[in-house]
ChimeraX commands (.cxc) that place a marker at each C-alpha (Angstrom):
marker #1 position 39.60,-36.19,-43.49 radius 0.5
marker #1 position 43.01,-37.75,-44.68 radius 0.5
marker #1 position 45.36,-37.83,-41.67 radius 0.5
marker #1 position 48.88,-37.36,-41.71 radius 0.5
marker #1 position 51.57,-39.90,-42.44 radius 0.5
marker #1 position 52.18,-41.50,-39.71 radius 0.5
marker #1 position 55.78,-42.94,-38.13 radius 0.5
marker #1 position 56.94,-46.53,-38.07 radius 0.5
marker #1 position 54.87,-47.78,-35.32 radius 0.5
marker #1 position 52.91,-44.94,-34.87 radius 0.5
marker #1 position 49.87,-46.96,-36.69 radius 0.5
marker #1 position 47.94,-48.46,-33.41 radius 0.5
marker #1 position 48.08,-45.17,-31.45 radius 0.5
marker #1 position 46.65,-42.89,-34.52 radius 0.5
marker #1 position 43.78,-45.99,-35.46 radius 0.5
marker #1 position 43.19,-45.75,-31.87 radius 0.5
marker #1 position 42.93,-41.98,-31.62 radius 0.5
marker #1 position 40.91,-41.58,-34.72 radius 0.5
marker #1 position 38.31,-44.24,-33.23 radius 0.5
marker #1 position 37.98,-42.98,-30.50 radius 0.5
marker #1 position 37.32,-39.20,-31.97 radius 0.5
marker #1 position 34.82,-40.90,-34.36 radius 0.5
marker #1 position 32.92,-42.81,-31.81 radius 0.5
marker #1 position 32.47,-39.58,-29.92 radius 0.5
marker #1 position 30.94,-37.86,-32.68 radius 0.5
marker #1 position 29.03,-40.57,-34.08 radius 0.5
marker #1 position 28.52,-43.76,-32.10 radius 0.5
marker #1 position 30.10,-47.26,-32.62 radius 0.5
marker #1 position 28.07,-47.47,-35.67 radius 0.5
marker #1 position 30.28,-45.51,-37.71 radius 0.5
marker #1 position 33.37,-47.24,-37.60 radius 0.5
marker #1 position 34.99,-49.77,-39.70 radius 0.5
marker #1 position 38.46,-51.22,-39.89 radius 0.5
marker #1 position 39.04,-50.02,-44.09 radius 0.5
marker #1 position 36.86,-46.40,-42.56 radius 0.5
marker #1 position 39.74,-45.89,-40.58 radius 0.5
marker #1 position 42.52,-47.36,-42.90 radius 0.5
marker #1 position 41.08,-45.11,-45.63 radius 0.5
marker #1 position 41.10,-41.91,-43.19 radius 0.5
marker #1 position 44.74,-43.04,-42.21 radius 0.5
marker #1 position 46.38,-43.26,-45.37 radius 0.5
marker #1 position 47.39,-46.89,-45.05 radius 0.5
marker #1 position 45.80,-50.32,-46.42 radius 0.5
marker #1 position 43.60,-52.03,-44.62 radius 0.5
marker #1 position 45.59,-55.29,-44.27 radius 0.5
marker #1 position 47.99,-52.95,-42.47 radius 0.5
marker #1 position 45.48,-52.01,-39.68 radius 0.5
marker #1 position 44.35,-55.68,-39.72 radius 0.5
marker #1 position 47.41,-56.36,-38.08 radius 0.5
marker #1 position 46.97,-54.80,-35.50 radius 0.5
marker #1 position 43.24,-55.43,-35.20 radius 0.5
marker #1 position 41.78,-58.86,-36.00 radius 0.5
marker #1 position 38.44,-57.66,-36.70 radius 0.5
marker #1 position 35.81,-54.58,-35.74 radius 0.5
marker #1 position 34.96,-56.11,-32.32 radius 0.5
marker #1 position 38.75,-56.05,-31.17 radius 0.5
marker #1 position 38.58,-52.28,-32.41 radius 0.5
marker #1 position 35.69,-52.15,-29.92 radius 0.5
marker #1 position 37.08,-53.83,-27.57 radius 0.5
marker #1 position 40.41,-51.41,-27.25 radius 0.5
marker #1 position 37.96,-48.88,-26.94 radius 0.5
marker #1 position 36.03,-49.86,-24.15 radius 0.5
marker #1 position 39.00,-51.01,-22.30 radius 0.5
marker #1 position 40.48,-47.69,-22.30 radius 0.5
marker #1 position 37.22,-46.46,-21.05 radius 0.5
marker #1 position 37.06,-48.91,-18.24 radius 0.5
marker #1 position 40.99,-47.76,-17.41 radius 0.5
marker #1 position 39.92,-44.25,-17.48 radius 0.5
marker #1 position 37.12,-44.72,-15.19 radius 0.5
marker #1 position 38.82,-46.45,-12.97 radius 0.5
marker #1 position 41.19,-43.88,-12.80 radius 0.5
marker #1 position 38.80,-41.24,-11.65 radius 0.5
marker #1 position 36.79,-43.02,-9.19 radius 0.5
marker #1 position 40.44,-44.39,-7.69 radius 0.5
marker #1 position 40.44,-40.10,-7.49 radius 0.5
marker #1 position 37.90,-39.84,-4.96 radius 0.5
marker #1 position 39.01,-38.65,-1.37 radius 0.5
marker #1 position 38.19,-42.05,1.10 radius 0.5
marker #1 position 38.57,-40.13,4.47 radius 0.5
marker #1 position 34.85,-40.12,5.42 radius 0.5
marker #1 position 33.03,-43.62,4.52 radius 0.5
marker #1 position 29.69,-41.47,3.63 radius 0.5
marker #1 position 30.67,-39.02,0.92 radius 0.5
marker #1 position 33.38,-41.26,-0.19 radius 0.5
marker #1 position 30.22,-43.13,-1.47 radius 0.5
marker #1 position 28.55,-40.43,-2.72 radius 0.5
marker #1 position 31.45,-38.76,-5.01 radius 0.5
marker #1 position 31.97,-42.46,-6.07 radius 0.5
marker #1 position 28.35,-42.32,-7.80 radius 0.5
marker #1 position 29.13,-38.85,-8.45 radius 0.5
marker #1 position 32.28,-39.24,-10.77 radius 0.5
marker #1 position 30.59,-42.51,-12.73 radius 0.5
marker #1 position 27.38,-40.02,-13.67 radius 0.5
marker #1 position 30.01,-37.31,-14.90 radius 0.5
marker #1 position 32.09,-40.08,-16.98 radius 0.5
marker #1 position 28.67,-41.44,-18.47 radius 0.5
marker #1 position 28.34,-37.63,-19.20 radius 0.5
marker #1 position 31.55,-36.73,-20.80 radius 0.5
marker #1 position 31.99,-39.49,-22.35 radius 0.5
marker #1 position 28.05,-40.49,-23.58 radius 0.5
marker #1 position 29.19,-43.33,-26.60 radius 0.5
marker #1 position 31.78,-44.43,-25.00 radius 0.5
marker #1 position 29.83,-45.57,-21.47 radius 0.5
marker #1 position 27.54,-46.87,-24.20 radius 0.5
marker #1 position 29.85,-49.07,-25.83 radius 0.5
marker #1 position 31.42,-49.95,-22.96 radius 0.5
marker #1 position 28.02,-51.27,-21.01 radius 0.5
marker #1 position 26.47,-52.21,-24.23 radius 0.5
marker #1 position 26.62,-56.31,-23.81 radius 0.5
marker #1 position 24.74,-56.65,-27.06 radius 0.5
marker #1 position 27.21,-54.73,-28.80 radius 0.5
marker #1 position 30.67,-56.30,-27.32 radius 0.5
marker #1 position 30.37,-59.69,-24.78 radius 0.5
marker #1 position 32.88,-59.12,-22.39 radius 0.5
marker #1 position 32.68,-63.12,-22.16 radius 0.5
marker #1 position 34.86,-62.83,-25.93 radius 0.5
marker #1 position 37.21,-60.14,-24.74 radius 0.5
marker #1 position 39.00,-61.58,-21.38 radius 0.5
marker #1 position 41.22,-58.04,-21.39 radius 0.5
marker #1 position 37.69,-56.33,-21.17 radius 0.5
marker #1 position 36.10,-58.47,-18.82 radius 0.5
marker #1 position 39.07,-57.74,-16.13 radius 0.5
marker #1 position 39.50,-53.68,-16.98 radius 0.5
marker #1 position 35.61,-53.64,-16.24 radius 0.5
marker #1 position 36.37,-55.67,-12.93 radius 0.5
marker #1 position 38.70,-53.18,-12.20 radius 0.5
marker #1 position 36.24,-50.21,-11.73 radius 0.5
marker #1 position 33.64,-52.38,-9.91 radius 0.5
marker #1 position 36.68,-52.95,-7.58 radius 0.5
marker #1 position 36.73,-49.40,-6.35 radius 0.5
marker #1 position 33.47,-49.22,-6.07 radius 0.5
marker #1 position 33.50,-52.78,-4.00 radius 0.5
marker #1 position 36.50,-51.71,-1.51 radius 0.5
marker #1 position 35.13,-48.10,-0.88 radius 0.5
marker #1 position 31.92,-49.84,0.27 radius 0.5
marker #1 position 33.48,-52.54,2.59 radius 0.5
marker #1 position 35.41,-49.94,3.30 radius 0.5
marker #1 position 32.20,-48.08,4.87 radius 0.5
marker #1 position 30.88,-51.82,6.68 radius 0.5
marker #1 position 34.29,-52.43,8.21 radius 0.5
marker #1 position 33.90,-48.90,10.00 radius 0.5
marker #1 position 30.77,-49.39,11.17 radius 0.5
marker #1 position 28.82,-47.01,8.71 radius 0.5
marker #1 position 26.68,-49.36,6.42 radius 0.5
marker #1 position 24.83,-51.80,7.33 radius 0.5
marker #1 position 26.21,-55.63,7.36 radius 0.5
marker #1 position 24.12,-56.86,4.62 radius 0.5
marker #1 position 26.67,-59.26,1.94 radius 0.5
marker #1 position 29.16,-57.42,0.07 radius 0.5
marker #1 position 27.95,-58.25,-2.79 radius 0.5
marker #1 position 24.09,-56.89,-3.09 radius 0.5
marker #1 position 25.06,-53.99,-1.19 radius 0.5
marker #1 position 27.47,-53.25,-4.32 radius 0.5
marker #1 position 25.00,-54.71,-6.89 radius 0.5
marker #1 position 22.48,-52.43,-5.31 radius 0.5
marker #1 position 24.70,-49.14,-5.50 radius 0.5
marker #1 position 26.65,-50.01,-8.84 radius 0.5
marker #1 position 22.71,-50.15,-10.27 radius 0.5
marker #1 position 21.75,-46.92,-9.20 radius 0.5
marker #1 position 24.56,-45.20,-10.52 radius 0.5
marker #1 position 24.28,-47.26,-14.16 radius 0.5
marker #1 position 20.49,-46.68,-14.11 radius 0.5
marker #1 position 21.05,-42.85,-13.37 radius 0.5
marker #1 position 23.40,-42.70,-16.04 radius 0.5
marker #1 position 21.93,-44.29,-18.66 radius 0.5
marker #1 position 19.20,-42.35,-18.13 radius 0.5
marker #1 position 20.91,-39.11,-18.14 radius 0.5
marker #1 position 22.65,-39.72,-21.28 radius 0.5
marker #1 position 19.80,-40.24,-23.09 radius 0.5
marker #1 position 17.74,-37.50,-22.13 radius 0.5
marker #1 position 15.23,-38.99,-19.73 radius 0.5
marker #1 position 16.38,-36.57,-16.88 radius 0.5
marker #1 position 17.91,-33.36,-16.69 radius 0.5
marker #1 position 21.73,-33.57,-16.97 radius 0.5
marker #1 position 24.12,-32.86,-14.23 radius 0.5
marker #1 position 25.18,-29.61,-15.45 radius 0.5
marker #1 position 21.49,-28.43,-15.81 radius 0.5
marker #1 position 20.45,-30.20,-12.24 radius 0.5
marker #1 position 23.93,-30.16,-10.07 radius 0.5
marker #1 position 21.57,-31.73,-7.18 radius 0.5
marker #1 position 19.98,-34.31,-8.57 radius 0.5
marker #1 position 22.43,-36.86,-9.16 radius 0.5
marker #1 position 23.97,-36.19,-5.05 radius 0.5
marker #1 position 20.12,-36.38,-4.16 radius 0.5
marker #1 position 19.52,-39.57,-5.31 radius 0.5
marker #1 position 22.76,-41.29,-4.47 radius 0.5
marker #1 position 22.08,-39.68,-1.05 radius 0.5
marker #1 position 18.69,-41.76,-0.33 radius 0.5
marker #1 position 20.52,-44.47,-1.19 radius 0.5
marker #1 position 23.09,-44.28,1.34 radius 0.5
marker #1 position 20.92,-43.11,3.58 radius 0.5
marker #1 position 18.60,-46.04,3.52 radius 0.5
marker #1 position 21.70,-47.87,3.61 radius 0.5
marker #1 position 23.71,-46.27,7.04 radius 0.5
marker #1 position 23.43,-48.33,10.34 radius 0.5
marker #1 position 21.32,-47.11,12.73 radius 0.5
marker #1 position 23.45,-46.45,15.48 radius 0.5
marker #1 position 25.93,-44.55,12.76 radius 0.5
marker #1 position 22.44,-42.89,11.78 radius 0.5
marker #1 position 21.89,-41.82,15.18 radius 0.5
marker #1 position 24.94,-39.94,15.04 radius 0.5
marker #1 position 24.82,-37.46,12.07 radius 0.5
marker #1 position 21.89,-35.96,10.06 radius 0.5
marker #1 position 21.44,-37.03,6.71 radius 0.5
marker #1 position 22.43,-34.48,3.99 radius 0.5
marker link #1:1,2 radius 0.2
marker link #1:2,3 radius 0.2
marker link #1:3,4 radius 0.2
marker link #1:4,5 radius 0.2
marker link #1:5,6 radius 0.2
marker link #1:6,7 radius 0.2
marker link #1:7,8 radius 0.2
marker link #1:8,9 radius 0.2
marker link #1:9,10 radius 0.2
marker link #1:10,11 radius 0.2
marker link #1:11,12 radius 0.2
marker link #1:12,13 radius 0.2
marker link #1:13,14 radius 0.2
marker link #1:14,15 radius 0.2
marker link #1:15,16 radius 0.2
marker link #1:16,17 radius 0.2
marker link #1:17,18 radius 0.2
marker link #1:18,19 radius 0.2
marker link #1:19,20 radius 0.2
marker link #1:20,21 radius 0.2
marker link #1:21,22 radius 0.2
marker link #1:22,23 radius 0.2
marker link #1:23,24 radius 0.2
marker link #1:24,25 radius 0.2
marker link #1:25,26 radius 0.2
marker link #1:26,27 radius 0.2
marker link #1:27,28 radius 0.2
marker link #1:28,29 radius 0.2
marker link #1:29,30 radius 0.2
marker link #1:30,31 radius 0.2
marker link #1:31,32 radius 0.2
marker link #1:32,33 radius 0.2
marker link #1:33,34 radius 0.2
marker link #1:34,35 radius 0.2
marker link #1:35,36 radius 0.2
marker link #1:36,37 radius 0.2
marker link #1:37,38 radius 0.2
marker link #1:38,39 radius 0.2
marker link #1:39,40 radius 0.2
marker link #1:40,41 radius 0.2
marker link #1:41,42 radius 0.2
marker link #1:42,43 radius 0.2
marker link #1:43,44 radius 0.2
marker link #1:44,45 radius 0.2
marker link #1:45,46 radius 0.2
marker link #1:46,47 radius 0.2
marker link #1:47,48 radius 0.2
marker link #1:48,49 radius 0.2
marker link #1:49,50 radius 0.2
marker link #1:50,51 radius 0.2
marker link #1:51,52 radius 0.2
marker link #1:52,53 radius 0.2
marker link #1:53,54 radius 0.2
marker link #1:54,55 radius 0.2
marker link #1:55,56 radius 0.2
marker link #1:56,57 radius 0.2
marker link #1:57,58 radius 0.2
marker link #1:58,59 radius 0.2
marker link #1:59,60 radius 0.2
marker link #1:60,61 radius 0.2
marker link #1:61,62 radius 0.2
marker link #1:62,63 radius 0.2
marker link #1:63,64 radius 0.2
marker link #1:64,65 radius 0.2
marker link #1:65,66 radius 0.2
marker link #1:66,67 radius 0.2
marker link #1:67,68 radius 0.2
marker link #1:68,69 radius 0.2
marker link #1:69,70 radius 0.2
marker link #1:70,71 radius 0.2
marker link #1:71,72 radius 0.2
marker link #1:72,73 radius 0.2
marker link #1:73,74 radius 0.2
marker link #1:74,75 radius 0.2
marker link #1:75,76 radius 0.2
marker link #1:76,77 radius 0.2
marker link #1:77,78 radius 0.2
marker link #1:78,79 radius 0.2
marker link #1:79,80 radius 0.2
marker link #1:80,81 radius 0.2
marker link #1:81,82 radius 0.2
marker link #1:82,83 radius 0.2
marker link #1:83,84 radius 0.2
marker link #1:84,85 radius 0.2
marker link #1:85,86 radius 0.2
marker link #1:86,87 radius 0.2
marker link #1:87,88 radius 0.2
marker link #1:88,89 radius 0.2
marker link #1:89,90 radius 0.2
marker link #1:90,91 radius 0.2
marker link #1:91,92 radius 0.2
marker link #1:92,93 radius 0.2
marker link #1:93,94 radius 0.2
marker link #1:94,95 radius 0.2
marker link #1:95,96 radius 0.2
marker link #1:96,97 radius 0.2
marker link #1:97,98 radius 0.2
marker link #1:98,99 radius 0.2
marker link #1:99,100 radius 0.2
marker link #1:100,101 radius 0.2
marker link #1:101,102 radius 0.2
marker link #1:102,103 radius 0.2
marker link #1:103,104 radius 0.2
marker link #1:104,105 radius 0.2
marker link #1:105,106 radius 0.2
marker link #1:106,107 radius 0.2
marker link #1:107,108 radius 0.2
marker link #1:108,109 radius 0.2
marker link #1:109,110 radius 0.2
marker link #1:110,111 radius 0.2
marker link #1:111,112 radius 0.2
marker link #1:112,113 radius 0.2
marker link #1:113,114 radius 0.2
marker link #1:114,115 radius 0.2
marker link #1:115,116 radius 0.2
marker link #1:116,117 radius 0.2
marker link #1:117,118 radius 0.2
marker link #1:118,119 radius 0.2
marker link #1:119,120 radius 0.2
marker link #1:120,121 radius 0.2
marker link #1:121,122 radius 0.2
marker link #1:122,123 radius 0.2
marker link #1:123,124 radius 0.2
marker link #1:124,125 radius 0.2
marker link #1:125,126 radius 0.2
marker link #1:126,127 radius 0.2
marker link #1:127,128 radius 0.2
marker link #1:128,129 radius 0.2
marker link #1:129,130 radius 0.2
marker link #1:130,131 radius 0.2
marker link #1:131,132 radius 0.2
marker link #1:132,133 radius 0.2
marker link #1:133,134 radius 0.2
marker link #1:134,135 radius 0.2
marker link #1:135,136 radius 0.2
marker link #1:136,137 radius 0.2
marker link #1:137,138 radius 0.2
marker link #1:138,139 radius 0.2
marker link #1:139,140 radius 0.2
marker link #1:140,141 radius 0.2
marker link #1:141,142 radius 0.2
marker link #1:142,143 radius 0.2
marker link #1:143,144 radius 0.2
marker link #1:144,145 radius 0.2
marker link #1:145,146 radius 0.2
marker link #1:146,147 radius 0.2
marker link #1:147,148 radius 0.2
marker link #1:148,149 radius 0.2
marker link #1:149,150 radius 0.2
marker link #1:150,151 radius 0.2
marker link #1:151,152 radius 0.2
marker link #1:152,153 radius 0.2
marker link #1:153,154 radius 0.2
marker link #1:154,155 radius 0.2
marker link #1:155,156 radius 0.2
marker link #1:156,157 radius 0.2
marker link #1:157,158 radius 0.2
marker link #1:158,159 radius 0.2
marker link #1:159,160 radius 0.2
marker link #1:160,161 radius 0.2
marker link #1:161,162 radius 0.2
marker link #1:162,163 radius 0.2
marker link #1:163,164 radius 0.2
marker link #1:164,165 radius 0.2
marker link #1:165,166 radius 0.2
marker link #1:166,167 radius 0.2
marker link #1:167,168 radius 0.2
marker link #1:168,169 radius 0.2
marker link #1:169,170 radius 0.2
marker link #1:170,171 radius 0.2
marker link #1:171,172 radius 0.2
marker link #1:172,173 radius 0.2
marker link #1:173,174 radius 0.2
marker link #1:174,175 radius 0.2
marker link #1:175,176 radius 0.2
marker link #1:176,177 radius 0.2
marker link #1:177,178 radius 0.2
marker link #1:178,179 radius 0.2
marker link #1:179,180 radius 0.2
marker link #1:180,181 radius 0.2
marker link #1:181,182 radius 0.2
marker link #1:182,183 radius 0.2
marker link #1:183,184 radius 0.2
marker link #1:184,185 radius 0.2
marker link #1:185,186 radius 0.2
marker link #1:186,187 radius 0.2
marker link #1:187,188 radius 0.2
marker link #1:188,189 radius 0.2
marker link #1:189,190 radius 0.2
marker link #1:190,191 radius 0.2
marker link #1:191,192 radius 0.2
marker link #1:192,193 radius 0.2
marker link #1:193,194 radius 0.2
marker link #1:194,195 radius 0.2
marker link #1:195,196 radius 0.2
marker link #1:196,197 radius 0.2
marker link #1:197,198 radius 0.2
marker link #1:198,199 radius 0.2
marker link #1:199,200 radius 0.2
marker link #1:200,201 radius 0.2
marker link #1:201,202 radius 0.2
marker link #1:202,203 radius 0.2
marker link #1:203,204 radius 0.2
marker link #1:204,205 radius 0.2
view
């Protein structure tokens, strides 16, 4: 479908918009620089101003979804170290959810090295970033066990990715057919994860 005309300037945001829309619907697959110049209304030496080449298309895409993830797990309430965690995993399943082709493109290595894409590489850091402070946030108080930073993070940010990725494409019920499962498994993890004197002190869910 022919868009509008668009405004002086206006080019990037509508390319952008219309990539985005057709990567939802279809997968990374189906787009193309001259599918989207065509679509726009505008040559496709125009949009190759803007974009080098397919892979920087990509790569706007999946920094946008890094940016947007990190926006929603920067969303989650860090008052209590243990379901801090928890709604952490929590709110990357529901992105991988919402946003299926997009978490696919966006973890999809084969698809778009980060290693090429420098922009990418750090709006990816950013997310792992939340997920790395909330849980030093949970050793420094005592709650997880003082194993290094990193596997303890490695170890979580798996979990979640595995659970996703697995959710997405069909392997196990989906969060809005199973609200427990996703909690239930993010909840052994922690578990096996708490220290035991904090462990003494609370039941786990």
């Amino acid at each position: 479908m022919q868009r509008p005309a668009y405004h002086h300037g206006d080019l990037p945001q509508q390319a952008h918009q219309l990539a985005l829309e057709t990567l939802r619907a279809e997968g990374d697959a189906a787009l193309s620089l001259r599918g989207l110049a065509k679509q726009l209304g505008v040559s496709a030496p125009a949009l190759y101003r803007h974009y080098a080449d397919r892979e920087s298309l990509l790569a706007e895409l999946a920094i946008a979804g890094f940016t947007s993830l990190r926006e929603r797990l920067l969303g989650v309430d860090q008052a209590e170290p243990r379901r801090a965690l928890i709604d952490i995993g929590l709110v990357y399943v529901a992105f991988a959810q919402d946003e299926p082709n997009l978490y696919r493109l966006m973890f999809g290595g084969r698809v778009l090295p980060k290693a090429g894409h420098p922009r990418l590489e750090a709006a990816g850091r950013g997310a792992f970033q939340v997920l790395e402070d909330t849980i030093a946030r949970g050793q420094r108080c005592g709650y997880l066990k003082p194993v290094p930073l990193a596997l303890m993070t490695a170890a979580a940010w798996s979990l979640v990715h595995g659970l996703s990725q697995l959710t997405i494409d069909g392997h196990l019920p989906g969060g809005r057919a199973e609200p427990m499962l996703a909690e239930g498994v993010l909840t052994l993890l922690m578990d096996g994860s708490v220290s035991r004197s904090e462990n003494t002190q609370e039941n786990p869910l």
